[in-house]
N, C-alpha and C positions, 0 to 999 in steps of 0.2 A: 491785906487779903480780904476778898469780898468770900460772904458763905453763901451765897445764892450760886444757881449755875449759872454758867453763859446762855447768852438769850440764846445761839445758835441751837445748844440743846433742848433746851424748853419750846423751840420752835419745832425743833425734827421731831419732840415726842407729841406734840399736839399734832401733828401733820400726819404721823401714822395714829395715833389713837381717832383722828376723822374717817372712820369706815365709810361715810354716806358719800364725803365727797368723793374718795379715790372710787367707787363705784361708778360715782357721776362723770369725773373725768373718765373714766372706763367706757361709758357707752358713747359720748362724745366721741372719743379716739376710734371705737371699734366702727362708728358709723362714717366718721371719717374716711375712715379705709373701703367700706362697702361703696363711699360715692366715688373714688379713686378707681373702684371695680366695676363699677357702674357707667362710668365714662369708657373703661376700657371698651364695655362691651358695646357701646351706644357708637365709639370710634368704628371697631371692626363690623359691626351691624352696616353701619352708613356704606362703607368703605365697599361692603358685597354686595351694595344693594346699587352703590351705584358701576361697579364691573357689571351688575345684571343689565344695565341698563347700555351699555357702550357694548355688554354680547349682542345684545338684541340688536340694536343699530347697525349693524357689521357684518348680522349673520344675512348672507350674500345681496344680491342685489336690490333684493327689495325691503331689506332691510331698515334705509332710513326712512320709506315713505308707511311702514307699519307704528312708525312712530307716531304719526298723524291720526291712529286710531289709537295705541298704547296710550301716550301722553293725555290725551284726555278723562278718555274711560277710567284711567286707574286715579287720575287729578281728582274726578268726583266719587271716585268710591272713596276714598281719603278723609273729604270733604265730608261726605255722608257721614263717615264716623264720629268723625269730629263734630259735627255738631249734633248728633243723636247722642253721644253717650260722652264726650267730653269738650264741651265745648272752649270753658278756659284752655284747654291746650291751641285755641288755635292761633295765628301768628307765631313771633318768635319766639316769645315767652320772657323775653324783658321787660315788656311793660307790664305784664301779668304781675313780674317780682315786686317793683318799684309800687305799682299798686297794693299790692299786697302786704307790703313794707310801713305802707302809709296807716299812721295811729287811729285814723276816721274810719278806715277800711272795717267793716261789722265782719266778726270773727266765724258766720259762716259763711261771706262772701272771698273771706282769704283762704278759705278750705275748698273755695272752687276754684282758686289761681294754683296755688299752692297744692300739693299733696302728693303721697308716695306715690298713689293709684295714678295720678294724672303722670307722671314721671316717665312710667312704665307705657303709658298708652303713648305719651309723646315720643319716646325712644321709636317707636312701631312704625308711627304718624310720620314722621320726620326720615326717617328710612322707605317708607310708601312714596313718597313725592321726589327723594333722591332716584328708587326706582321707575317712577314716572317721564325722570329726566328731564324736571323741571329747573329752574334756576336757582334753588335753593343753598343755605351750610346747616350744619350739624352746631357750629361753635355758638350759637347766640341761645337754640334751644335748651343747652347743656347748659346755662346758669339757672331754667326752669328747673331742670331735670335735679342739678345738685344742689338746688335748693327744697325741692319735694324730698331729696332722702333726706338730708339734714332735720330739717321741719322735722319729720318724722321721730328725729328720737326725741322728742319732749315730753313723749310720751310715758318715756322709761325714767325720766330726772326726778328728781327731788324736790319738793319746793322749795328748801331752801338751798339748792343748785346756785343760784344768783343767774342760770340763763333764763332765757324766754325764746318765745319762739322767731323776736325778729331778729337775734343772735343767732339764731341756729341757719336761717333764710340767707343772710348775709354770708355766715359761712360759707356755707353749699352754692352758694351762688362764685363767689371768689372760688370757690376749690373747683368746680366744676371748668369754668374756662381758663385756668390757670392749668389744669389736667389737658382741657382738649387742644391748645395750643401749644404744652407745655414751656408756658411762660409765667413764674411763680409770681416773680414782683408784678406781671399784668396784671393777675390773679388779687392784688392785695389793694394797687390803686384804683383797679376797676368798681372793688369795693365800696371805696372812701368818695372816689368821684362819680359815681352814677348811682350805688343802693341807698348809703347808707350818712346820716348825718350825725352819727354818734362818734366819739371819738375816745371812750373811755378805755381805760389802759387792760380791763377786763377783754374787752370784746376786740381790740385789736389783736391780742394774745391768742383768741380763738379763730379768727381768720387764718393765722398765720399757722398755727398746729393745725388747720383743719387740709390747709393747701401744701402744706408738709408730708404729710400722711399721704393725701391723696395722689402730690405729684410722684411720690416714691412708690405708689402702687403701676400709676402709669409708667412709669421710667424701667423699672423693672420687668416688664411685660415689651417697651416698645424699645426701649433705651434712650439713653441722655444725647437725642440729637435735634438741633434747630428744625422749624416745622419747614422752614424753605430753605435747609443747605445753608451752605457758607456765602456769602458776600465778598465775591474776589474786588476789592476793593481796600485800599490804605488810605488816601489823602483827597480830596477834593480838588481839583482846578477851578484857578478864579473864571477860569473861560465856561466853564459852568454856571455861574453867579444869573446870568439872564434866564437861559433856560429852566433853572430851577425855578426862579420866580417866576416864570411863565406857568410851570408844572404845580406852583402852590396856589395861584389864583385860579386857573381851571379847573383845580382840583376842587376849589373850595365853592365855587361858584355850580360845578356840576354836582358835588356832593349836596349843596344846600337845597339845589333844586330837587334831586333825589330824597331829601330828607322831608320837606316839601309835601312830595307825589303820594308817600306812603301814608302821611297822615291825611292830607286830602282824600285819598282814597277810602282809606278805613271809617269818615269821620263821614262821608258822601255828601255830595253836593248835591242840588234842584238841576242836574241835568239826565240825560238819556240812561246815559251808563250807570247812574249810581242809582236811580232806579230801577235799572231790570235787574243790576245786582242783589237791592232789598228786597225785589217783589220773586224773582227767580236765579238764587244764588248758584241752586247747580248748573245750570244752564250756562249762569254769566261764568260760572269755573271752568267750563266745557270749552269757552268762546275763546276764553284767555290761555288755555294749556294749549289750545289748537294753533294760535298762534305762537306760543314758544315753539311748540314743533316744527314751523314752520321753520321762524330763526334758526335752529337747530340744524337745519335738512342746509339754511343758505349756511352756515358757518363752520359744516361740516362735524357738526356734535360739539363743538369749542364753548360754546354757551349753555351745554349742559352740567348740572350739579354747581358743586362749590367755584368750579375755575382755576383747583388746586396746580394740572396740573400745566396747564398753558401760564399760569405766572410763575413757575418753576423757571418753565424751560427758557421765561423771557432772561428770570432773576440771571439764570445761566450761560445767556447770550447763546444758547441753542436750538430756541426758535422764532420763526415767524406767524405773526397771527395774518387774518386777513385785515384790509385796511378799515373794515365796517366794525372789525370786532369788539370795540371798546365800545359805540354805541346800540349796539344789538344787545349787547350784555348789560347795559346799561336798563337798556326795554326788557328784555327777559326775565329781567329780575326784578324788576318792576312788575310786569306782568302776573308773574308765580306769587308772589306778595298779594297783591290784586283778587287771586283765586279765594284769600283765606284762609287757607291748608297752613297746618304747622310746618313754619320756613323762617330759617336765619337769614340772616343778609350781612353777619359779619362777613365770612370769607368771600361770598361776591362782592362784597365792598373792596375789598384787599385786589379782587381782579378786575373789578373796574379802574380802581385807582392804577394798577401796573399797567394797564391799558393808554390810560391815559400820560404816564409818566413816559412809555414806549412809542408813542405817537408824536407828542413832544420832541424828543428828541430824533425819529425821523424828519419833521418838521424844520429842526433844525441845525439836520445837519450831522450830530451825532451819531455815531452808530456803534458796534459790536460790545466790547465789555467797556466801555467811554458809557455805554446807556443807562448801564446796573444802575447806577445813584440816582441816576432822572425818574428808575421804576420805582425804585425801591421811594422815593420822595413823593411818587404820584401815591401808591400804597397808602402812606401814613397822609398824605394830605385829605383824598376822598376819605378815608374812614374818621380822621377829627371832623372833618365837617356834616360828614352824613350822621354821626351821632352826637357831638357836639362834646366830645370828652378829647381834647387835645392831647391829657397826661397819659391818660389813657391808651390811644390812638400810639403817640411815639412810645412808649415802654413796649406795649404788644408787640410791634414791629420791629423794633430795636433788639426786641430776645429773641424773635422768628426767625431773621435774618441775620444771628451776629451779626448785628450792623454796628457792633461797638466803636467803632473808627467815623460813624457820621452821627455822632451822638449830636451837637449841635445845627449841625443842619436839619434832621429829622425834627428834633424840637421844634428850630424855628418856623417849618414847613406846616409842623401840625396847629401852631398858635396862628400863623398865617391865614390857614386854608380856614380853620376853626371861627376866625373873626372875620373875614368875607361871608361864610355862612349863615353866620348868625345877621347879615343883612336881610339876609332874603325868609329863614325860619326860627323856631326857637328848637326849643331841647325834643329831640324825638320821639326820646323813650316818654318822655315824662310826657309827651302830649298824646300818646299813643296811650298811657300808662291813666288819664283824665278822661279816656271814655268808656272806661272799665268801669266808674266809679261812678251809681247812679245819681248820688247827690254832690259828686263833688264840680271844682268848679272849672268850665270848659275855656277850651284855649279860645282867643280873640280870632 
């Protein structure tokens, strides 16, 4: 007989005699849940802001050409915000993280990427440009946004918590688009592959409880359903085999160019447009929302906001776009990017990519629910190549779309499109995320 206790006890009693930690886990948890509440609201905010913007278009006949004055005017009052009073919010808020993430980054300059205040101003921002009925999504702001409330409770820890603030960043970042797409494991590799290069059994633990909480605050409020329906689809036809490959090179070649456009853009070049951009940015925002409006007026509003709901109906085999629509959406959203204005480009990425997987398969030949898997592979191939996170890319879509039955096609599509891309660009966020950082070092 041993006279000591079992270590399980001597464990449970030290574990409750730690008041500071369970406090600490306590605010973590509680904040947790406040970003899971905060995505709700930044979901349904988006959500009214842009039926404001589809009332307005519709209300009677002069409807879409009022958009030619709306779309601008409200692109640079946005704009004007945004860079008077919070200028880190603008773009999508990825490269803000990843910069901010980064250990060079000087700890007042990751208080102007990062922070609750900016969170809140970007939920606003991001809803303003929805109601403008620009090309934008809500999904790419929202790893800013819950990574600003995360950040935020470090305030309330312990020092000897063991977190810091690029644990909390990391968190909030994974819970935040694991909530807005409700796709938890996207949520945890988007982490590991695009924020964060940590791998310690601490901080993985905290991703994971952090997109727990949060996705249970969302789920509860919207309920446990795929962000694009079911995928009426079981098995693959080898008579598929071309046209997919078709659908992963174009995807990846459009997508790298698009990946591309956005840093060229932000980064400007010694030509026309990229100086009247630096020298007259509202102007050049005015030039560019006039122009989506236009797109908008030819595509009949299809190219406005995220593009949620024309890749549904493709996902559905219950609609048809116009034949321009994958590359006007392509431009749109390009454009809206282009203005500056706080804007995602995940979920436009997802409708350009269905654009193109729908195209394809008119192309050749395929049609009605025979197409689902050519879209749903156009999907997941623009968005690994447009951000250059393949695991990524297919996890997210794979839980959007129960696509659990094309688990290796999606893969392959995404490593596919992801290595044709990287011919033509490198990583997006991170080159995006390189001019945020005034001494760090810039892309070739």
């Amino acid at each position: 007989m041993h006279d000591h206790e079992p270590d399980f006890w001597r464990n449970l009693r030290t574990e409750l005699a730690s008041g500071t930690q369970w406090f600490d886990r306590a605010v973590v948890l509680a904040y947790a849940a406040a970003t899971g509440l905060v995505v709700v609201g930044f979901t349904l905010l988006s959500e009214t802001a842009s039926d404001g913007f589809t009332w307005l278009r519709q209300w009677g006949d002069a409807g879409p050409w009022l958009t030619l004055v709306w779309t601008p005017a409200l692109t640079v009052a946005v704009l004007w915000w945004t860079r008077r009073f919070v200028p880190g919010a603008l773009g999508s808020g990825v490269p803000q993280v990843v910069a901010a993430l980064d250990d060079d980054t000087p700890p007042r300059q990751r208080s102007m990427l990062v922070s609750l205040r900016l969170s809140l101003h970007k939920i606003g921002l991001v809803s303003g440009g929805l109601l403008a009925g620009l090309s934008i999504g809500r999904e790419g702001p929202t790893v800013q946004v819950g990574a600003g409330v995360m950040q935020h409770a470090s305030r309330w820890l312990s020092p000897r918590s063991g977190i810091d603030a690029h644990d909390l960043m990391v968190a909030g970042a994974a819970a935040g688009i694991a909530a807005a797409f409700n796709t938890p494991l996207g949520g945890v590799i988007f982490a590991l592959e695009q924020l964060s290069r940590r791998r310690s059994a601490s901080h993985s633990s905290l991703v994971i409880v952090c997109i727990v909480l949060s996705g249970l605050v969302a789920v509860s409020i919207f309920g446990n359903l795929s962000y694009f329906g079911e995928l009426r689809v079981q098995q693959l036809s080898w008579s598929l085999l071309g046209p997919g490959l078709l659908v992963a090179l174009v995807a990846g070649l459009a997508g790298g160019l698009f990946s591309r456009l956005l840093v060229v853009s932000a980064r400007g070049m010694p030509d026309r447009f990229s100086l009247w951009r630096a020298r007259y940015p509202l102007r050049f925002a005015m030039g560019c929302a006039f122009a989506v409006a236009i797109i908008g007026i030819v595509t009949g509003g299809a190219t406005a906001g995220a593009g949620y709901a024309p890749t549904r109906a493709l996902l559905e085999a219950q609609g048809e776009l116009p034949v321009t629509y994958t590359v006007l959406k392509f431009c749109a959203t390009w454009l809206s990017a282009w203005t500056g204005v706080p804007a995602g480009v995940f979920a436009p990425s997802l409708s350009i990519g269905a654009g193109i997987g729908h195209d394809v398969a008119v192309l050749t030949g395929v049609h009605a629910e025979a197409a689902i898997p050519l879209i749903a592979l156009g999907m997941v191939g623009f968005l690994a190549a447009a951000t250059q996170g393949p695991i990524t890319a297919f996890i997210i879509v794979m839980e959007m779309v129960s696509g659990h039955a094309m688990v290796l096609s999606l893969m392959a599509t995404a490593l596919l499109s992801s290595g044709v891309a990287r011919l033509l660009t490198g990583p997006m966020y991170v080159e995006l995320a390189q001019l945020l950082m005034p001494q760090g070092p810039r892309a070739p």
